[in-house]
C-alpha positions in Angstrom: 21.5 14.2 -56.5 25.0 13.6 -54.9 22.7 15.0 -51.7 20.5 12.5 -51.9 23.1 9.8 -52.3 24.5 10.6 -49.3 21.4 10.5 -47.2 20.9 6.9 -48.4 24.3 5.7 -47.4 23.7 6.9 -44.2 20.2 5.9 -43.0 21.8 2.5 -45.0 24.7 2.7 -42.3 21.9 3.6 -39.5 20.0 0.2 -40.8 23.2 -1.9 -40.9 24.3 -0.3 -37.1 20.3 -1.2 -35.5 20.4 -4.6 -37.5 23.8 -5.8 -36.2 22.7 -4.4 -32.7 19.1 -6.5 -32.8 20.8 -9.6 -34.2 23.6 -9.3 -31.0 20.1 -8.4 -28.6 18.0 -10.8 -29.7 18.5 -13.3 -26.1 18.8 -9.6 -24.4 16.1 -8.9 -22.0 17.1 -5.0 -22.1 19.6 -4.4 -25.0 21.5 -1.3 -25.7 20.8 0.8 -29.0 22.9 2.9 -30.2 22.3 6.5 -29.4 19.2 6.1 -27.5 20.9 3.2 -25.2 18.5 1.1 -22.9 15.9 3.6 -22.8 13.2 1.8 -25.1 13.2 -1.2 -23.5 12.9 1.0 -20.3 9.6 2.7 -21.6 8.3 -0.7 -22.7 8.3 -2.5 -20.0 7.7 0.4 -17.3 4.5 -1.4 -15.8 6.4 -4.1 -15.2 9.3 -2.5 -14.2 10.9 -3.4 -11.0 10.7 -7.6 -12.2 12.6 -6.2 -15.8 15.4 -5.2 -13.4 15.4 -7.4 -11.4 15.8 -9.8 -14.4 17.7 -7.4 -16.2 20.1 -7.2 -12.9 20.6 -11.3 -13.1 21.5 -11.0 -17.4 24.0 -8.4 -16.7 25.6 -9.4 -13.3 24.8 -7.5 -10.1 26.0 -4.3 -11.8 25.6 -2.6 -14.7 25.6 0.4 -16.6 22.6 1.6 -17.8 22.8 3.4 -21.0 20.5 5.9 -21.7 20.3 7.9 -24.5 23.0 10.8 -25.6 23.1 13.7 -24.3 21.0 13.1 -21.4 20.9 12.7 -17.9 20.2 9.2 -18.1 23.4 8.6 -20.0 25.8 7.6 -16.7 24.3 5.4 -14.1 25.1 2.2 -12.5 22.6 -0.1 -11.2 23.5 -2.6 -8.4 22.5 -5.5 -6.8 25.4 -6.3 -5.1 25.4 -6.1 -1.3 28.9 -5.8 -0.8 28.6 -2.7 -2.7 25.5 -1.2 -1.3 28.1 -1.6 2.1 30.5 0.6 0.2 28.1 3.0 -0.8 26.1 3.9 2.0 28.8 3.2 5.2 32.7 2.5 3.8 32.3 5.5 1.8 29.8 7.0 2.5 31.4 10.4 2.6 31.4 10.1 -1.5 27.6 9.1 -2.1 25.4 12.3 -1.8 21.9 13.4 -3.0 23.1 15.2 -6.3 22.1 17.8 -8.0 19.6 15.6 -10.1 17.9 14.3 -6.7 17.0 17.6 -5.6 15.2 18.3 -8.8 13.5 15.0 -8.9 12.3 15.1 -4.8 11.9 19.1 -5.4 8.8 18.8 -3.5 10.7 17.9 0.0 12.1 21.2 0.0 14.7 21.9 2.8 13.3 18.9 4.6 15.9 16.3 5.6 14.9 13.7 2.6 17.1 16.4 0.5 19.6 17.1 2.5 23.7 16.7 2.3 26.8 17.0 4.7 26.4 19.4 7.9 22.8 20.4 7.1 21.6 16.8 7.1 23.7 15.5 10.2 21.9 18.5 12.1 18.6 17.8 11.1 18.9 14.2 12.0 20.6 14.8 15.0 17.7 17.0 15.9 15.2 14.3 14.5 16.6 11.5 16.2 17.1 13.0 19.3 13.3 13.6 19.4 12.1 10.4 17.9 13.5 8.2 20.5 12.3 10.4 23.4 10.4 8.0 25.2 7.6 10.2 25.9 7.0 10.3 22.4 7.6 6.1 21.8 5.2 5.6 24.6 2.2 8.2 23.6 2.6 6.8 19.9 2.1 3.6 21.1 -1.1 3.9 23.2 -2.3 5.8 20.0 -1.9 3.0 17.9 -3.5 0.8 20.4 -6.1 3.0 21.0 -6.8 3.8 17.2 -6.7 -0.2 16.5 -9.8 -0.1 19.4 -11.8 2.6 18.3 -11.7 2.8 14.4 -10.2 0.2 12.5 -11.2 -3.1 14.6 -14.5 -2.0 14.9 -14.5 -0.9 11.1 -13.6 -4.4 9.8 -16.1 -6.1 12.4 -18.6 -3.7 10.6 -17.1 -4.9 7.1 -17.6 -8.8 8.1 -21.4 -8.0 8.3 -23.0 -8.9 4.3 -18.9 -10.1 3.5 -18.7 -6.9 1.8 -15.4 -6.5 0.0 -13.2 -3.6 1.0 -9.7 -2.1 -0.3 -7.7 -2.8 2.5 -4.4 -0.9 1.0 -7.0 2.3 0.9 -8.1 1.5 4.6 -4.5 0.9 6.1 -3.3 4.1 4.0 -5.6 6.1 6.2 -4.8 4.5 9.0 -1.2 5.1 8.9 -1.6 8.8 7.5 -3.9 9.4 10.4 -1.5 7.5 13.2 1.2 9.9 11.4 -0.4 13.3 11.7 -1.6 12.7 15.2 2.0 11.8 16.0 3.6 14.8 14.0 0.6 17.3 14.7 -1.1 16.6 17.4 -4.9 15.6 15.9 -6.2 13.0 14.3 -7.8 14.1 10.4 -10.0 10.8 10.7 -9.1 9.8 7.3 -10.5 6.3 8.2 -14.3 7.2 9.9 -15.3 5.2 12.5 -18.9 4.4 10.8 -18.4 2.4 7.7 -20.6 4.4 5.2 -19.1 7.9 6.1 -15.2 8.0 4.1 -14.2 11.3 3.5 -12.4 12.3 0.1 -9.5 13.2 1.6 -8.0 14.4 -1.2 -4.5 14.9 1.1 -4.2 11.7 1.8 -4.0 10.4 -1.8 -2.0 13.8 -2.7 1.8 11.8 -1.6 0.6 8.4 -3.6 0.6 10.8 -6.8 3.6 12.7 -5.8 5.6 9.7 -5.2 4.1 8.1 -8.5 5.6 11.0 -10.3 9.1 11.0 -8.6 9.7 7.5 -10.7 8.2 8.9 -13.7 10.9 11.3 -13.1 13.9 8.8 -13.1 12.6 7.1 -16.0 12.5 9.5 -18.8 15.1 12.2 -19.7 14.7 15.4 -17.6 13.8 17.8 -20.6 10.8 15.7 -21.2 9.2 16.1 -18.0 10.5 19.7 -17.6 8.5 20.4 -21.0 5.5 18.6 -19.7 5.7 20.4 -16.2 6.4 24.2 -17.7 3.0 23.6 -20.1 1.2 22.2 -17.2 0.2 18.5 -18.6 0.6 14.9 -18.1 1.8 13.9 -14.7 3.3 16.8 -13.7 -0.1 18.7 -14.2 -1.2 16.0 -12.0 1.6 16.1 -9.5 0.9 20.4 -9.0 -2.9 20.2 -8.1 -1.3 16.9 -5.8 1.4 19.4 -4.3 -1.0 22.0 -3.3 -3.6 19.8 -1.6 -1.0 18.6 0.5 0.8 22.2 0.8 -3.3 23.5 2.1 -3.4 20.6 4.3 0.3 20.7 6.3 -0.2 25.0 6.5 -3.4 23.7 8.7 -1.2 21.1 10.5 1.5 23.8 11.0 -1.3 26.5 12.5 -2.9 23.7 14.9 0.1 22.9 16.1 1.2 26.9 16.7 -2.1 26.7 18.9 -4.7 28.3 16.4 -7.1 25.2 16.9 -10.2 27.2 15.5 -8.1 27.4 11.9 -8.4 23.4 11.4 -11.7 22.9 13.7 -10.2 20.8 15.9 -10.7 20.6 19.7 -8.6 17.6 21.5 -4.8 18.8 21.8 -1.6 16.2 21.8 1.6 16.5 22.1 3.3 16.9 19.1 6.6 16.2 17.1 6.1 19.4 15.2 5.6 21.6 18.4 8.9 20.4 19.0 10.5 21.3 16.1 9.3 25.2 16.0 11.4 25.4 19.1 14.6 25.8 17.0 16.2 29.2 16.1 15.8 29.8 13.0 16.8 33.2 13.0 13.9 36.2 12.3 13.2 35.0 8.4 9.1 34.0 9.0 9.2 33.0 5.7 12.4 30.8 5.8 10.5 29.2 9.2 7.3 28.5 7.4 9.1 26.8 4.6 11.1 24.7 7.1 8.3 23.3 9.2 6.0 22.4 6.0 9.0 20.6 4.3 9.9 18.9 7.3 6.7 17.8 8.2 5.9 16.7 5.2 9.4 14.4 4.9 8.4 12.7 8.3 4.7 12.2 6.9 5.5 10.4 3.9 8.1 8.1 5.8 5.6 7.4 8.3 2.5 6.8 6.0 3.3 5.3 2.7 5.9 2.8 3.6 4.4 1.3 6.6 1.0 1.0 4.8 2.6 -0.6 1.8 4.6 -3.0 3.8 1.3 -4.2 5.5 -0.7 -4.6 2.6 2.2 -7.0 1.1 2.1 -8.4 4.5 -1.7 -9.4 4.6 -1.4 -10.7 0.9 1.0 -12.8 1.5 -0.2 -14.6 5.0 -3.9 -14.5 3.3 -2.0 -16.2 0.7 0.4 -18.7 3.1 -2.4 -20.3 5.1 0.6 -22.6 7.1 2.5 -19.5 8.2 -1.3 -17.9 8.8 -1.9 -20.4 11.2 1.8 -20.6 13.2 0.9 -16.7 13.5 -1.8 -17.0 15.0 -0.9 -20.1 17.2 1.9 -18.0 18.4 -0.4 -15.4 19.7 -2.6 -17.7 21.4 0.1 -18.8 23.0 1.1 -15.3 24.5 -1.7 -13.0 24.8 -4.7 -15.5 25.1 -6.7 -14.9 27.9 -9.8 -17.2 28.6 -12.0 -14.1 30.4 -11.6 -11.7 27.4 -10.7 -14.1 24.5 -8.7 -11.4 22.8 -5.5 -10.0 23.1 -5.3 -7.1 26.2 -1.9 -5.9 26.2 0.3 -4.8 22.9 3.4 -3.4 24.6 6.7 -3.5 23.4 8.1 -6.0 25.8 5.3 -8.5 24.7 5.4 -8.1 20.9 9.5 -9.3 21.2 7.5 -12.6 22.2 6.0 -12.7 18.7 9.4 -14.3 16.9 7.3 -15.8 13.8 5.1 -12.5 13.5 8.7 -11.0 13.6 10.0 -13.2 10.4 7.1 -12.9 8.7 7.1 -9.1 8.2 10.5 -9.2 7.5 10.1 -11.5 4.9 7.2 -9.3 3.8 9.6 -6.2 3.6 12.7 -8.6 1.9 10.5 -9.6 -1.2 8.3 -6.1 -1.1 10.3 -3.5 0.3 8.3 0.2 0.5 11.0 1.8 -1.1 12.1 -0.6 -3.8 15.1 2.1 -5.0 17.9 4.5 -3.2 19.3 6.9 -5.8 23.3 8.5 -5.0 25.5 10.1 -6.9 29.3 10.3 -6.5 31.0 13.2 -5.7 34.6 12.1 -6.6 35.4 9.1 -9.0 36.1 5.7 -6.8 35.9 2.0 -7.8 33.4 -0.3 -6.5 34.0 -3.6 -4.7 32.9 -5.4 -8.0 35.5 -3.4 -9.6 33.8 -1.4 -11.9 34.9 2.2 -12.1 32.5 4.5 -10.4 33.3 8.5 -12.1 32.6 11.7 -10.7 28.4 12.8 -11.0 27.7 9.0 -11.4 24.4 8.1 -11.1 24.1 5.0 -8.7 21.0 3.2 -8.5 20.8 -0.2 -6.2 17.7 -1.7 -6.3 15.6 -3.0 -2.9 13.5 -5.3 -5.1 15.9 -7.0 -6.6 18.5 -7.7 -4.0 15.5 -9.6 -2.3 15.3 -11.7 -5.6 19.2 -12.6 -5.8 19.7 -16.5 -4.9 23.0 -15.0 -3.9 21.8 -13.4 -1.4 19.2 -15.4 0.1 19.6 -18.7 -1.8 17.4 -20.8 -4.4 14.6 -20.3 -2.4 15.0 -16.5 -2.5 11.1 -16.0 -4.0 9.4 -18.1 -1.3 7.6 -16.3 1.1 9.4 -17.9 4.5 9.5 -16.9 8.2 11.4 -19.1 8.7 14.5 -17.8 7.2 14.4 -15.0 10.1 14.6 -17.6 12.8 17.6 -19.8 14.8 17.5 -23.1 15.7 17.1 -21.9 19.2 14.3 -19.8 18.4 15.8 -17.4 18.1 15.5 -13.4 15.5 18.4 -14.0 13.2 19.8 -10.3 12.3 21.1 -9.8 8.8 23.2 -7.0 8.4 21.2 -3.9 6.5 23.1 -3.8 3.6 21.7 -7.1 2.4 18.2 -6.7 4.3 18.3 -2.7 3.2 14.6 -2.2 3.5 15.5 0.3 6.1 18.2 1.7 4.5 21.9 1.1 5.6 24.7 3.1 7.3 24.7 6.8 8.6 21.2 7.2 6.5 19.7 4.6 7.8 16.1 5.0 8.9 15.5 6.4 11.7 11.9 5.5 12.2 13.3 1.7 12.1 11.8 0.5 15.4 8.7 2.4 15.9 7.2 1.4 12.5 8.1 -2.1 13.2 6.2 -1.7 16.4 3.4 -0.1 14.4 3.4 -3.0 12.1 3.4 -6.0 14.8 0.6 -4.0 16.6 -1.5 -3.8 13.6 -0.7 -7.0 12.3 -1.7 -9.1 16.0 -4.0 -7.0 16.1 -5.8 -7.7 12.6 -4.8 -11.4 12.5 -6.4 -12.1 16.0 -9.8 -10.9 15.5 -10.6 -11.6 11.5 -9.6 -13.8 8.6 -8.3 -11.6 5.7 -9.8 -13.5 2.3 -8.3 -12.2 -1.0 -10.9 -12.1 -3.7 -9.7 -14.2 -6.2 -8.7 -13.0 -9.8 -7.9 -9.8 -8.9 -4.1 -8.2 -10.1 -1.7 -7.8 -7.3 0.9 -6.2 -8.9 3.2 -3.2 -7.7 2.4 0.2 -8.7 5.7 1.4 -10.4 6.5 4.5 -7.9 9.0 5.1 -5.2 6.6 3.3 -2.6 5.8 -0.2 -3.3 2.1 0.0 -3.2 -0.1 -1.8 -5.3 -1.3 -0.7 -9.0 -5.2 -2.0 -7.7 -5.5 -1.9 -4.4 -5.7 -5.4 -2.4 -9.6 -6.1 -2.5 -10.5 -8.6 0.4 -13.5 -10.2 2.4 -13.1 -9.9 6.0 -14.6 -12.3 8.1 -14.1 -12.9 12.1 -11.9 -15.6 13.3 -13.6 -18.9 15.2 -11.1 -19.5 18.0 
């Protein structure tokens, strides 16, 4: 009886704590439980999830604690917002912002590759990785790939599509163009993941293989680690879905890595290219085969998913938005007119480098496309030694830090009241002029010593695409369709972007 008693005086204490907490929480977009912290509201708004921080960010201030529940290892993490200490994190500091142990867990599927990587092992590798990215053999052959992929497949595949207005997915068709621009880059071949006759797409299970991984990898930061290491040691859920992804993709790059060794007959292939990954299998790596193979499939598979996923996503935003923004549709297209248009050909005949950097408003559109949508909407640290932020809040040693992409492009602070309008304009001088915003408060390319280093060829690979698309056809978005983002660690979207393509009257 006395038992008894007890246990009713304290579920009554339990009640009083929860009731006191709601009453304080009501106004509270994400209020804070006791014991299990923030981590309801979390769950309950997860499709929704990068707007509930974003709104959460503004309740709270540009940082916060999260509070997850005890006992986890969601239970010390700061979330941010706030430029100034984005700066400190990833340059003025930088030194005391690493991966963590967590990270390596979470992105366990990058392996070795440099997405993982910390101190000496990661200035190597991108010392190695930069130093071959900005050859300009390489800028130049990926260039007249692009060009020559725009001319062969995908213009001629949406002239196909304007024929009966037939409505196509154009996130699917821009994934496969960017995953096969990628692998012919990093390989040597192209997969044609996008055929060049309209009724003939391939499954290409590989392709979709990093959309699931990366779709997991959130999943990941959103619930305590023993629940997905449960669901991934009985096999069910999304990591069940995430292994049969991870081996796809493992089948696929152990083809990549033979092709590029010089085995063409293993992958079917004929047509060789020169090749990032031929590169890379240059480097002594000492007689371990096995520590070799590992190394080339990890790191091939890092540069894949930089160079496919985010590109592709920021494009689809991109066409949404213009489709969308007929005014800054039409100054686009005016602008090219006005520097490629030729009256013999009546389309545009030269997409070098030199003539893009003519295309200023093409320019502030697609970084406004990237400041309100950024591919990688979050960059996870974790501090090695305890510090203090510029905001002053007290940053301890194995701190989770969190500073959200999506948000910081939603902070009137930042960008002003007009922060959610979609506009160009904002990128340009009164002299005509690129304005450049320092990266940690345009961060869609990361900031400081880990800052991308794919930067300039994927913006070329966007302006290409994009003059390239806008020229020719006028991208219609079927109406009453949900655009919404897809919550993962690349911004795509949770439906695709269906649209009727149609060619442009000049």
């Amino acid at each position: 009886m006395i038992l008894y008693q007890y246990i009713l005086l304290f579920l009554a204490i339990i009640f009083f704590i929860f009731y006191k907490t709601w009453r304080r929480n009501k106004i509270v977009i994400v209020p804070n439980w006791p014991i299990i912290g923030m981590l309801p509201s979390l769950l309950l708004y997860l499709s929704n999830f990068h707007d509930v921080l974003t709104l959460g960010s503004k309740q709270y201030g540009s940082t916060f604690h999260f509070k997850g529940p005890w006992f986890t290892n969601m239970a010390n993490i700061i979330i941010t917002c706030d430029p100034m200490n984005v700066h400190h994190i990833t340059s003025k500091n930088f030194s005391n912002y690493g991966k963590g142990s967590d990270f390596r867990e979470i992105f366990d599927v990058f392996g070795v590759g440099i997405f993982n990587l910390d101190s000496n092992e990661w200035k190597q590798e991108r010392t190695l990785l930069h130093s071959l990215v900005k050859r300009k053999s390489f800028e130049i052959f990926h260039q007249n790939n692009i060009q020559k992929k725009l001319e062969n497949c995908l213009l001629p595949f949406l002239d196909h599509a304007c024929k009966g207005v037939q409505v196509i997915d154009l996130q699917d068709i821009l994934e496969r163009f960017t995953f096969d621009i990628a692998c012919t880059f990093l390989f040597g071949f192209d997969p044609n993941s996008i055929p060049y006759n309209f009724n003939e797409f391939s499954d290409a299970t590989y392709v979709k293989a990093i959309s699931v991984i990366d779709d997991t990898h959130l999943i990941r930061h959103c619930i305590p680690k023993c629940i997905w290491k449960v669901q991934k040691w009985l096999q069910i859920g999304q990591e069940r879905k995430r292994k049969v992804a991870r081996e796809n993709l493992y089948r696929f790059l152990y083809k990549c890595i033979a092709y590029s060794e010089g085995d063409e007959e293993k992958i079917g292939v004929e047509e060789y290219h020169p090749c990032l990954l031929k590169e890379l299998m240059k480097r002594d790596l000492g007689d371990d085969e096995m520590a070799e193979k590992y190394y080339l499939r990890d790191t091939a598979l890092n540069l894949l998913a930089a160079g496919d996923g985010p590109i592709s996503s920021g494009l689809s935003w991109f066409f949404w938005l213009v489709s969308t923004h007929p005014i800054v549709e039409a100054k686009i297209i005016q602008e090219i007119k006005d520097n490629y248009f030729t009256q013999e050909e009546n389309l545009i005949t030269d997409l070098r480098v030199e003539e893009l950097d003519k295309l200023v408003y093409l320019h502030g559109a697609i970084c406004e496309a990237l400041r309100l949508y950024p591919p990688v909407p979050l960059e996870h640290k974790c501090a090695v030694k305890s510090d203090v932020l510029p905001s002053g809040h007290h940053v301890s040693a194995n701190t989770k830090l969190i500073y959200s992409l999506y948000a910081m492009g939603r902070m009137e602070e930042i960008w002003g009241e007009d922060c959610l309008e979609f506009k160009p304009e904002r990128w340009i001088s009164d002299k005509g002029e690129i304005i450049h915003v320092p990266s940690y408060k345009f961060i869609a390319f990361n900031a400081g010593p880990r800052s991308c280093i794919g930067k300039g060829i994927s913006l070329i690979q966007m302006k290409m695409v994009a003059a390239a698309i806008l020229w020719k056809f006028h991208i219609q978005v079927v109406e009453n369709q949900s655009v919404t983002p897809k919550i993962s660690v690349v911004l795509r979207m949770e439906h695709g972007l269906k649209v009727k393509v149609s060619k442009r009257c000049m």
